[in-house]
VOKOLKE-898422 format. One line per 10 residues: number of its first residue (from 1); their letters; for each residue x, y, z of C-alpha. Coordinates in steps of 0.02 Angstrom, whole numbers, padded with zeros to 5 digits. Layout:
REM residues N
NUM	a	X/Y/Z; ...
***
This chain:
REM residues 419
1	xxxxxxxxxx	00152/01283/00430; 00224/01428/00326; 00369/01431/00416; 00435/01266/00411; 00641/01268/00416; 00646/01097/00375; 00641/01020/00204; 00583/00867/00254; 00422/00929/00349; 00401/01063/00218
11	xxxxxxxxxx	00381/00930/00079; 00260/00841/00183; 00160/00985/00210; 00150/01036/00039; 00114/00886/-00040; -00029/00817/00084; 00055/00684/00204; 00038/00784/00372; -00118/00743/00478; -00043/00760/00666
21	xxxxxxxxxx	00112/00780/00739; 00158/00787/00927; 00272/00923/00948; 00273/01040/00757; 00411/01155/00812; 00514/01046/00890; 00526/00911/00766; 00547/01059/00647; 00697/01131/00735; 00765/00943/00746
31	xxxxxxxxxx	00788/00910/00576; 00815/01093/00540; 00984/01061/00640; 01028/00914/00538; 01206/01021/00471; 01247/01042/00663; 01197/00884/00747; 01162/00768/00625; 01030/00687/00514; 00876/00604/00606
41	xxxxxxxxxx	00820/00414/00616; 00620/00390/00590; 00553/00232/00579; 00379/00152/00523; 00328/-00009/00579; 00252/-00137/00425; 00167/-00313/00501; 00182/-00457/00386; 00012/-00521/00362; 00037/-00547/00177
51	xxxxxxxxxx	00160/-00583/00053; 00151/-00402/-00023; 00113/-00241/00038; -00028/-00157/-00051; -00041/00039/-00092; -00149/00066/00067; 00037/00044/00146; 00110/00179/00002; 00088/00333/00082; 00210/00273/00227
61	xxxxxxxxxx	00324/00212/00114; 00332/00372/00032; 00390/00465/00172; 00513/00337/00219; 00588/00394/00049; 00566/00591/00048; 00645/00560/00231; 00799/00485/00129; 00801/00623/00014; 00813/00770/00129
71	xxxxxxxxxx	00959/00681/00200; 00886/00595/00360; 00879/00383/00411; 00730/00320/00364; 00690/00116/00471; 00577/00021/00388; 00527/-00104/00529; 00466/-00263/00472; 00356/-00356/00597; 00405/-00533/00618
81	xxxxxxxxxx	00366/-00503/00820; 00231/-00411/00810; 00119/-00527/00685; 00117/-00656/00811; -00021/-00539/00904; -00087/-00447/00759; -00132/-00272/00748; -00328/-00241/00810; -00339/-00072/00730; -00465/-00034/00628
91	xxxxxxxxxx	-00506/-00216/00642; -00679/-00308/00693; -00614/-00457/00700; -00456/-00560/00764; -00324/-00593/00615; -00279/-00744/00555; -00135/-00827/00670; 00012/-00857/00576; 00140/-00979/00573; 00312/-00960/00599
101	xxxxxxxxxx	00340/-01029/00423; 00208/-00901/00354; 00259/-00741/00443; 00455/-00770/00353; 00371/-00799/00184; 00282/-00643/00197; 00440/-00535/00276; 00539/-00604/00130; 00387/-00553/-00022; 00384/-00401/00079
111	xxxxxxxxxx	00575/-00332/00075; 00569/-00331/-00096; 00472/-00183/-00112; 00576/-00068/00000; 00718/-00103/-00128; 00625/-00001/-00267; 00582/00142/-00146; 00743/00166/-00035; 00927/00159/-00023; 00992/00043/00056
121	xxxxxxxxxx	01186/00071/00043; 01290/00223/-00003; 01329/00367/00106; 01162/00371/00202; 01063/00184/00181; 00909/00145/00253; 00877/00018/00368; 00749/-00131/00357; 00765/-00214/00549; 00659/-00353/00622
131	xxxxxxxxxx	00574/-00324/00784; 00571/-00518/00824; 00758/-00468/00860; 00703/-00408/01055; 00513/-00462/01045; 00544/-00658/01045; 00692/-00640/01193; 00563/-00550/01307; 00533/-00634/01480; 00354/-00631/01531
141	xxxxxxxxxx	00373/-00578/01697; 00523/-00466/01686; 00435/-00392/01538; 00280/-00348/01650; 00378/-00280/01787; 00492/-00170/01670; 00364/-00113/01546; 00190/-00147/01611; 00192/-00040/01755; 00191/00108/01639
151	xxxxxxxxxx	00021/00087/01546; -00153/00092/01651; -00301/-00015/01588; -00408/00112/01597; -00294/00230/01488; -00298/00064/01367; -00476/00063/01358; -00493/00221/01296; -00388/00204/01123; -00476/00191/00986
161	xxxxxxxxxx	-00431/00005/00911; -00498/-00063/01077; -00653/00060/01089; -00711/00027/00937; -00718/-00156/00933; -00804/-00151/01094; -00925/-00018/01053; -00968/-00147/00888; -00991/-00312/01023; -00830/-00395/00943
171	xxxxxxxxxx	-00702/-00486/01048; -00551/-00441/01082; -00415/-00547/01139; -00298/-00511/01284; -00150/-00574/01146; -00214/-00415/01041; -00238/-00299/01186; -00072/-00335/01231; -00016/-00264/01037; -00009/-00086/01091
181	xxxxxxxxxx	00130/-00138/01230; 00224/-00226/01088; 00225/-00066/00978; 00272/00052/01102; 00404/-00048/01159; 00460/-00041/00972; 00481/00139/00976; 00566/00150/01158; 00704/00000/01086; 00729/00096/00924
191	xxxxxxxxxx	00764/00236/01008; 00884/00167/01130; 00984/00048/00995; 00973/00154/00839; 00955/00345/00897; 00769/00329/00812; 00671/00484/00875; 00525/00484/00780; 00365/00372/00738; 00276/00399/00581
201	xxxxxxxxxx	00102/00294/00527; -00059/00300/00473; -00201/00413/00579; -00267/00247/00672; -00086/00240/00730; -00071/00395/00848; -00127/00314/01023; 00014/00174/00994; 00143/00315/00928; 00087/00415/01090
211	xxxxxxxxxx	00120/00273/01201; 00285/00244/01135; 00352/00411/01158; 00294/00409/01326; 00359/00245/01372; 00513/00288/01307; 00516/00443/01391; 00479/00377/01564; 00571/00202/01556; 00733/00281/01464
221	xxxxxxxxxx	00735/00442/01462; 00725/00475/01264; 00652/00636/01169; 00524/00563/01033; 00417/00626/00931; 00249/00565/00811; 00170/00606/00651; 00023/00543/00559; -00041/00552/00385; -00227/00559/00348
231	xxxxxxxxxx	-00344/00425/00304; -00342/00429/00128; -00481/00408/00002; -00534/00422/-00152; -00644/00558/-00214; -00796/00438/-00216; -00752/00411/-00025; -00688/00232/-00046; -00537/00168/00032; -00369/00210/-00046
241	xxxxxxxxxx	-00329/00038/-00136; -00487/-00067/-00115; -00573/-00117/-00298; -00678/-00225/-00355; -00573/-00347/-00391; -00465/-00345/-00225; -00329/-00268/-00175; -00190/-00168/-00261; -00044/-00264/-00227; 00137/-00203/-00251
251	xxxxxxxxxx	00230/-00342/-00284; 00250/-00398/-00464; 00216/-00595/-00429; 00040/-00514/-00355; -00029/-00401/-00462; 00060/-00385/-00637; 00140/-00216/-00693; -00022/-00187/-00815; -00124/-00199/-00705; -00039/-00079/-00568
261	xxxxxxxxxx	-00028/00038/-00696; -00210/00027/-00740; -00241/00060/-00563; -00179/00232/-00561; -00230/00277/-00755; -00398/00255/-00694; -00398/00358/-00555; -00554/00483/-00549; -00523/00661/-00614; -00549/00712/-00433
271	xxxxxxxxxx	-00407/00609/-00347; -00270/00647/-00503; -00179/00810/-00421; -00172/00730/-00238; -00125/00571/-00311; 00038/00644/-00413; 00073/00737/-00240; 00086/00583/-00142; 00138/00451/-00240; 00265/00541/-00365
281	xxxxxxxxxx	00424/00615/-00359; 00361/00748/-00467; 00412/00915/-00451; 00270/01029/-00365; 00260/01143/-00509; 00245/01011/-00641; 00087/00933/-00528; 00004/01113/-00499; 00023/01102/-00678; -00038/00947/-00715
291	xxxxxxxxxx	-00194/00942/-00585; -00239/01104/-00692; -00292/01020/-00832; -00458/00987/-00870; -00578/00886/-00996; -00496/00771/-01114; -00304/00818/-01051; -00343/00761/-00895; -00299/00591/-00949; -00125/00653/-01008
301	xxxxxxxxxx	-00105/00684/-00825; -00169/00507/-00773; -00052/00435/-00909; 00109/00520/-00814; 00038/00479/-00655; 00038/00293/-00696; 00183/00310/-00771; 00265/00385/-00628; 00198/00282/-00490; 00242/00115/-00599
311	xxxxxxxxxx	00417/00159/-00617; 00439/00204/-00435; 00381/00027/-00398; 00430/-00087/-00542; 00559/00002/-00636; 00566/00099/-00794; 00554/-00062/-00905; 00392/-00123/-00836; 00307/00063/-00840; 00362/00077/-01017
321	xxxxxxxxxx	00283/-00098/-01079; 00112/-00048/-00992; 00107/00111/-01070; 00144/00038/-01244; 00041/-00108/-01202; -00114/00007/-01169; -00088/00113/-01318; -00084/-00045/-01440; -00261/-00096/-01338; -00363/00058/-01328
331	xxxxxxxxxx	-00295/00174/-01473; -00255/00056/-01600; -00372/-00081/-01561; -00246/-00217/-01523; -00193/-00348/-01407; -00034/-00273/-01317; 00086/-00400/-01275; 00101/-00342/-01083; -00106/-00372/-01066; -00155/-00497/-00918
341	xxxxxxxxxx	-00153/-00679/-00992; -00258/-00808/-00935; -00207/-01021/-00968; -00348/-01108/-01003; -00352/-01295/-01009; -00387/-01325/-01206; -00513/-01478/-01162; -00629/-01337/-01096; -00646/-01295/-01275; -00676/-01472/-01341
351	xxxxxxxxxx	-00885/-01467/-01325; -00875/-01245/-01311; -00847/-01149/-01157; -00984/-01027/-01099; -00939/-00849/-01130; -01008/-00803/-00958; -00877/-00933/-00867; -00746/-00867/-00988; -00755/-00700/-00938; -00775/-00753/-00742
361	xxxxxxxxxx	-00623/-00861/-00764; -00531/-00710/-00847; -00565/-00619/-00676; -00665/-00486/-00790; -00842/-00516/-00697; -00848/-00587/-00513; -01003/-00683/-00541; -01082/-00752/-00690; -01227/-00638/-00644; -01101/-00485/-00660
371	xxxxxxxxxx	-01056/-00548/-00816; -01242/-00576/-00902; -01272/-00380/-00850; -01105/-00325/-00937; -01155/-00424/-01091; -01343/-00351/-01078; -01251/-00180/-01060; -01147/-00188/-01210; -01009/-00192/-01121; -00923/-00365/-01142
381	xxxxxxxxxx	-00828/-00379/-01305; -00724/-00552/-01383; -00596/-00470/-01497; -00653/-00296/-01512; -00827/-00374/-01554; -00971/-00349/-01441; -01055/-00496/-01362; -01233/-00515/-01416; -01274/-00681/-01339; -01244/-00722/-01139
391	xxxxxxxxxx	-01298/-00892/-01186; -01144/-00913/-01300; -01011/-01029/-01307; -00834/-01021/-01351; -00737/-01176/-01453; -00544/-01221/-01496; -00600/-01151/-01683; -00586/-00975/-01601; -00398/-00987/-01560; -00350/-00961/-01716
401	xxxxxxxxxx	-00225/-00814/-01690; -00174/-00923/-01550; -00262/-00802/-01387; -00440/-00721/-01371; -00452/-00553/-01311; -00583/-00522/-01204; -00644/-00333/-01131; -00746/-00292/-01004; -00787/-00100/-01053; -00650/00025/-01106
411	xxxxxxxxx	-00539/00000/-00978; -00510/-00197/-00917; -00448/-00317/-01025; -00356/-00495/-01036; -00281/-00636/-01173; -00347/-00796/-01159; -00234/-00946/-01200; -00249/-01132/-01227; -00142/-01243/-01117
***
């Protein structure tokens, strides 16, 4: 890996992204010669199950843009095709079918994101293409004859998002089986209408990246190539993105910018140097320096980490009002105006609102039982004062600043409002 000629796969390497690729050298010498024949296309494909993405989908988004920056295409492909069937990987269970109306809701939350992360005019602009563009003109049978002669059942069987279901006694429908035909065939019309010559994705991705490039390569004659990123975790061996309260969501309208930021200022200690390699624009030497740090200053380097990743994604303004926002709450004891706010209907406070459904209804304990164990804790605080009483109750008299704040430890907090 030393002697990579190409930035863009050097970068990669360096900073953690690289978990397979198909051909190394070749690839290497590809975008190596990008002064002689040209920049490369490289496309990753995004399904639109949801109106956001959430930073599960980061890392891939990430490469899209280093791919920008070293001068090559990057495609991101949005799925409007491919959602019909849904995407068994990884998955025990069927997705939700969505509607028409649904799957174009989502596409349009979902562009939104890509404008914060790539450039889509000047000399070298992304692209962001539909796949229902050739997917919904397909002819059944033409489409068998053409395509489905190329893949064997038994070579099917074998990948890992139809092993695995099988192996845990979960159906599978023939409309999902057939999702690995849909993908490749991606690849092989990317390649053939945009000059795209290489897949990128997440590790569960390589069978349906290897399928492509060989359907491509049989049915059209086209030189591809594949490259996967790792699974990535945190250091407590969660999933990258899954907390206790859901998702990390992208898009502002889904998760607001104080939150986000929270997300990454509370990374563990463990996951902070990896973290400001993947998801920063950072220079290397500034996070070698940073990821050095240890005891208290570590949180200086969680502080520009969150600050980093929240200006990639929602612009300097919003990264700036969290920080502020979070040094008003936790250093000088305030209520920062950017904090999570919470409408409550002011009858609710006519006869006194239990504490414990207050601070459910804030989203600071998922169950009232959650709740009574922060309180018991010490944990749960009304206005920087510590709940005594789980059998408490909150009236209209306490508005009289106009909000509550309510915390839930050091870390999560929220303003509750009358409406």
């Amino acid at each position: 890996m030393t002697s990579l000629k190409s930035d863009f796969l050097h970068i990669l390497t360096e900073r953690g992204f690289i978990h397979q690729v198909t051909d190394l050298d070749g690839l290497d010498a590809k975008m190596a010669a990008k002064e002689k024949d040209g920049p490369i296309s490289a496309y990753i494909g995004f399904d639109c199950t949801a109106p956001s993405l959430h930073v599960g989908s980061l890392v891939q988004i990430m490469m899209l843009r280093w791919l920008q920056k070293c001068g090559h295409k990057p495609i991101a492909l949005l799925g409007g095709g491919t959602t019909k069937i849904g995407d068994p990987s990884g998955k025990d269970e069927s997705r939700k079918m969505l509607t028409d109306d649904d799957i174009a809701n989502n596409m349009n939350g979902i562009r939104t994101i890509f404008n914060q992360f790539l450039d889509f005019d000047g000399e070298n602009p992304a692209l962001m293409i539909n796949n229902q563009e050739w997917l919904d003109s397909l002819e059944y049978i033409p489409f068998l004859r053409e395509i489905g002669t190329h893949f064997t059942i038994n070579r099917m069987m074998t990948f890992d998002s139809v092993k695995l279901r099988l192996e845990r006694e979960q159906p599978l429908t023939f409309l999902e089986f057939n999702y690995m035909i849909m993908q490749a065939y991606d690849f092989m019309e990317l390649g053939k209408r945009y000059g795209c010559s290489l897949q990128m994705g997440g590790s569960d991705q390589w069978g349906n990246i290897v399928n492509g490039m060989e359907l491509g390569r049989r049915s059209a004659g086209l030189s591809l190539y594949g490259l996967t990123t790792p699974l990535i975790t945190t250091a407590d061996g969660k999933k990258m993105g899954k907390t206790a309260e859901g998702a990390v969501w992208l898009n502002e309208d889904a998760l607001p910018a104080y939150d986000y930021w929270q997300f990454w200022r509370n990374a563990q200690d463990g996951d902070v140097g990896r973290f400001l390699r993947l998801f920063t624009d950072l220079p290397m030497d500034e996070v070698k320096r940073l990821e050095a740090l240890e005891g208290a200053e570590i949180n200086d380097a969680k502080i520009i980490l969150a600050d980093e990743a929240t200006k990639m994604c929602r612009g300097i303004g919003a990264a700036e009002a969290a920080n502020k926002t979070a040094r008003e709450t936790f250093i000088q004891g305030g209520a920062g105006a950017d904090l999570p706010t919470v409408t409550i209907a002011a009858g609710n406070f006519d006869n006194g609102m239990s504490v414990v459904d207050l601070f459910v209804e804030a989203g600071l304990g998922a169950s009232k039982g959650e709740v009574r164990r922060l309180i018991k804790g010490g944990g749960a605080k009304i206005n920087d004062q510590k709940v005594a009483n789980a059998e408490g109750v909150i009236s209209s008299d306490a508005f009289a600043d106009g909000q509550i704040k309510l915390s839930a430890g050091k870390k999560r907090h929220a303003l509750i409002k009358q409406g």
